[in-house]
C-alpha positions as CSV (number, residue, x, y, z in Angstrom):
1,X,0.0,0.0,0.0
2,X,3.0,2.3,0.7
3,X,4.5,1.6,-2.7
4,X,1.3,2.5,-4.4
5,X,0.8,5.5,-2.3
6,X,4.1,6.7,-3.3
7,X,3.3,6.4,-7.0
8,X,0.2,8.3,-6.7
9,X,1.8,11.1,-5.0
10,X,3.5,12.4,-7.6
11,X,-0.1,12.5,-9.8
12,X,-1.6,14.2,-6.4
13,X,1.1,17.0,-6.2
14,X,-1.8,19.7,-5.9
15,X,-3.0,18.1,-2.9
16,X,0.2,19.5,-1.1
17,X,1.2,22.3,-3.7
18,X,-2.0,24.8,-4.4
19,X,-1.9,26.1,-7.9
20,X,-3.2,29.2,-8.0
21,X,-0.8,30.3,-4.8
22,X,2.5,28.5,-6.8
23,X,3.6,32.0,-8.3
24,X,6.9,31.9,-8.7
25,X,9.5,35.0,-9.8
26,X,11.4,34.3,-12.8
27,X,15.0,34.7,-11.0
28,X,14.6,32.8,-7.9
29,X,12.3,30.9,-9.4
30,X,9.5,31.9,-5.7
31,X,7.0,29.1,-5.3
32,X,4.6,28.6,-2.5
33,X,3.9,25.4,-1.5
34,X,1.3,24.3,1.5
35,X,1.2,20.7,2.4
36,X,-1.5,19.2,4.3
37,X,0.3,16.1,6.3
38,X,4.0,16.0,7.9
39,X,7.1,16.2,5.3
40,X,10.5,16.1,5.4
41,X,13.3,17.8,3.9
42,X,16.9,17.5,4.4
43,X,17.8,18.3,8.2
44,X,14.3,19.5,8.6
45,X,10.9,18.3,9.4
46,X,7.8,20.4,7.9
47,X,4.5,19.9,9.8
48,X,1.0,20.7,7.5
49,X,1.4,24.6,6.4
50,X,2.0,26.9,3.9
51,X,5.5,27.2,2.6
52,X,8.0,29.3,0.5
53,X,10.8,27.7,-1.7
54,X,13.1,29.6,-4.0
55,X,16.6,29.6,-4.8
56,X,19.6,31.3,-3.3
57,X,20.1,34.9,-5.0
58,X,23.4,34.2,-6.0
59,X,24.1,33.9,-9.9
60,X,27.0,31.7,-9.3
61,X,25.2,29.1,-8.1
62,X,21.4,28.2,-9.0
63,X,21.5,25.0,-6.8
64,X,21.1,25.8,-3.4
65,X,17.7,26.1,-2.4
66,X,16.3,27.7,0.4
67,X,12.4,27.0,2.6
68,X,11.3,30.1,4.2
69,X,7.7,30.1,6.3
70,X,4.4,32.1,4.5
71,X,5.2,35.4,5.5
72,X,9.0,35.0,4.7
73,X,9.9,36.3,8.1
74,X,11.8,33.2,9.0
75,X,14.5,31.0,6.9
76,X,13.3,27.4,7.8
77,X,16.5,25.6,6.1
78,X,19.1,26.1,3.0
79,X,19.5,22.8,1.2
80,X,21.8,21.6,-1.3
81,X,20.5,20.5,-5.1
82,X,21.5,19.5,-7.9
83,X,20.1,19.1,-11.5
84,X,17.1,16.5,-12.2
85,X,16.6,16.5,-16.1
86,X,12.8,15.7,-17.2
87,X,11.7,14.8,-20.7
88,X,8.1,16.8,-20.6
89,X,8.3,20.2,-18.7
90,X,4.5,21.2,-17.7
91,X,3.1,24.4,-17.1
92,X,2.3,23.6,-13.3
93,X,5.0,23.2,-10.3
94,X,5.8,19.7,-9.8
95,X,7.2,18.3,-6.3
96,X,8.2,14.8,-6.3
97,X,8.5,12.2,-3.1
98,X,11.1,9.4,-1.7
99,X,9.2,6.5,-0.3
100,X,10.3,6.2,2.8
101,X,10.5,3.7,6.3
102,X,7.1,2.8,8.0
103,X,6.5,5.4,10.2
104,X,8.7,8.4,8.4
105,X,7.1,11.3,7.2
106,X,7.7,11.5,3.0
107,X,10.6,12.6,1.7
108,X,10.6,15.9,-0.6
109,X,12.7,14.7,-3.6
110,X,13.0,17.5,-6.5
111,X,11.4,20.3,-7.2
112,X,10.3,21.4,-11.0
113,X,9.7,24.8,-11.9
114,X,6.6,25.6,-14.4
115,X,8.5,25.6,-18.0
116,X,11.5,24.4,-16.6
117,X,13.6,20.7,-18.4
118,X,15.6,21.3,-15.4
119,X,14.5,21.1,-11.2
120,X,16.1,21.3,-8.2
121,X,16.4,17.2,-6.7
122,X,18.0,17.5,-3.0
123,X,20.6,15.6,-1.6
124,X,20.1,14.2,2.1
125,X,22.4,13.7,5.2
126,X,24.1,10.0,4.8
127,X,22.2,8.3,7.3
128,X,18.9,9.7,5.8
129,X,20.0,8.6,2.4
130,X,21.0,5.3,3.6
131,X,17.4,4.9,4.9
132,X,15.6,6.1,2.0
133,X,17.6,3.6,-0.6
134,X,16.9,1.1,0.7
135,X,13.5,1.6,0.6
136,X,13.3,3.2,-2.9
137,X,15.5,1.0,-4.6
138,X,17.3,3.9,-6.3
139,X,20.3,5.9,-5.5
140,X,20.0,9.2,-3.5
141,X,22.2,12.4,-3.9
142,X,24.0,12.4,-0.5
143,X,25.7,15.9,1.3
144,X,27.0,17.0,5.0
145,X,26.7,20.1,5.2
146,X,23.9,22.2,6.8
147,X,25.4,26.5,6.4
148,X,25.1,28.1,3.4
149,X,29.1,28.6,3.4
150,X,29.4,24.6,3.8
151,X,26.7,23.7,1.1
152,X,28.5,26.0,-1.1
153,X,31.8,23.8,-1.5
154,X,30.3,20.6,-0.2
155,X,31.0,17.5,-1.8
156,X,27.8,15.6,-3.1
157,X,28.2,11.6,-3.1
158,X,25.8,9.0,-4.3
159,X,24.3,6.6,-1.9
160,X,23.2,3.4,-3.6
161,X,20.6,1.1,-2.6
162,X,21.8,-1.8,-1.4
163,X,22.7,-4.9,-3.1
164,X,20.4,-8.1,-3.3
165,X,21.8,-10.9,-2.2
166,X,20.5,-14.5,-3.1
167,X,20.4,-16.2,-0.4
168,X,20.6,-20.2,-1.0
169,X,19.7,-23.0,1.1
170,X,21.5,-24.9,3.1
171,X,22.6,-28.3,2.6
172,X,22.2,-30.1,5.7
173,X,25.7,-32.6,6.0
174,X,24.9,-36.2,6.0
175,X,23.9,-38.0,9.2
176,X,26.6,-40.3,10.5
177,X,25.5,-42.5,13.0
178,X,27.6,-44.4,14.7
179,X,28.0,-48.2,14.5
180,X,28.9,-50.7,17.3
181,X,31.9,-52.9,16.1
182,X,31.9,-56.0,17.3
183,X,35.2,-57.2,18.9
184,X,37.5,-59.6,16.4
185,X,37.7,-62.4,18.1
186,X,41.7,-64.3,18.0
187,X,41.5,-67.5,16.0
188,X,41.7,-70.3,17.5
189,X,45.4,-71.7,18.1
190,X,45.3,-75.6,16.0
191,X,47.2,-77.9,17.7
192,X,49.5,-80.3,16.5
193,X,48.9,-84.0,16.7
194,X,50.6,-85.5,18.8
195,X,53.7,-88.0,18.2
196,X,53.4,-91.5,19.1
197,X,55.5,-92.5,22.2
198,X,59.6,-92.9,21.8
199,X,59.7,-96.6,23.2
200,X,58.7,-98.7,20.5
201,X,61.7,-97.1,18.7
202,X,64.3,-97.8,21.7
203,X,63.2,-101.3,21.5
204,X,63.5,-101.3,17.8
205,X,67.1,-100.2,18.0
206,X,68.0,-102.6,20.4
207,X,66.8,-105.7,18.6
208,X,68.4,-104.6,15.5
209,X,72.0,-103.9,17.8
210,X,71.5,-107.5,18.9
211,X,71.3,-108.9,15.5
212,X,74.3,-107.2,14.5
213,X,76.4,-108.7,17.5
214,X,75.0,-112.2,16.3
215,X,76.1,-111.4,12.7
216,X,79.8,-110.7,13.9
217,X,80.2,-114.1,16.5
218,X,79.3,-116.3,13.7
219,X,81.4,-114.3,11.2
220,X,84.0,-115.0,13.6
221,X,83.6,-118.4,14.3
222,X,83.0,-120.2,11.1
């Protein structure tokens, strides 16, 4: 619902920016704008009421903007720009919105003259235009500086949204479980036959001895 409020804000600029009252001076290009909810600008927050916006008089610079209350009495906040190039200029003023956070008052983007190719888009303190990129998706003109002397030399930096990142799923690692081994058990130790018992030999031997003595008596006496 945000998103789509956002992109109907721009076709509902009127709702905040009265026509008839946005007469602007050629030069500082005087436009007043009256908003009927809570905005926000860099370094500023604008409750509902009638506005001015114009540019710096200074002919060196045509980018510095500055937000002064209805009766121009009081100088609400200077804020750095810099060019935003559209195709179709209109006849009406034209002030575009940042989608912003849940809960964060809209964020004035740029700011179109009547006629004009060229408008005024504002650059936003780092942590704001960290906020609002990644919310819009786009990148946002970035500046610290808050004094007219600082916003004159101030750097301007690009904060881009951030990046998406695919985020796979993890692969669960394969379930060991743990088996039981069962103990080796030894082999069994054979065992040898057993011999057959040495005295049939010894008697063996001696018979055979006694033969041979035999043998040699009769040898002898023949």
């Amino acid at each position: 619902m945000r998103r789509l409020f956002s992109a109907v804000i721009v076709i509902a600029l009127f709702a905040f920016c009265r026509a008839p009252s946005a007469k602007a001076d050629e030069w500082n290009k005087r436009t007043v704008l009256t908003v009927h909810e809570t905005i926000q600008v860099p370094n500023k927050v604008l409750p509902p009421g009638t506005y001015v916006v114009k540019l710096l008089d200074s002919p060196s610079d045509r980018h510095i903007v500055q937000i002064f209350n209805a009766e121009e009495t009081e100088l609400i906040t200077t804020i750095l720009a810099i060019p935003n190039y559209r195709l179709e200029p209109t006849g009406k003023t034209v002030f575009t919105f940042w989608e912003t956070p849940v809960g964060q008052p809209l964020a004035l983007r740029a700011w179109f003259y009547p006629g004009d190719s060229y408008g005024q888009e504002f650059a936003y303190p780092k942590m704001k235009a960290v906020a609002i990129a990644a919310v819009a998706h786009q990148p946002v003109p970035s500046v610290e500086a808050e004094k007219p002397a600082e916003i004159a030399v101030a750097p301007v930096t690009t904060i881009a949204p951030p990046e998406k990142t695919e985020v796979s799923e993890a692969v669960p690692a394969p379930l060991v479980v743990p088996t039981e081994v069962a103990p080796i058990a030894p082999a069994p130790i054979a065992e040898l036959p057993k011999t057959a018992s040495p005295y049939p030999l010894l008697g063996l031997a001696g018979a055979l001895a006694l033969i041979a003595v035999l043998v040699v008596r009769v040898v002898r006496t023949s």
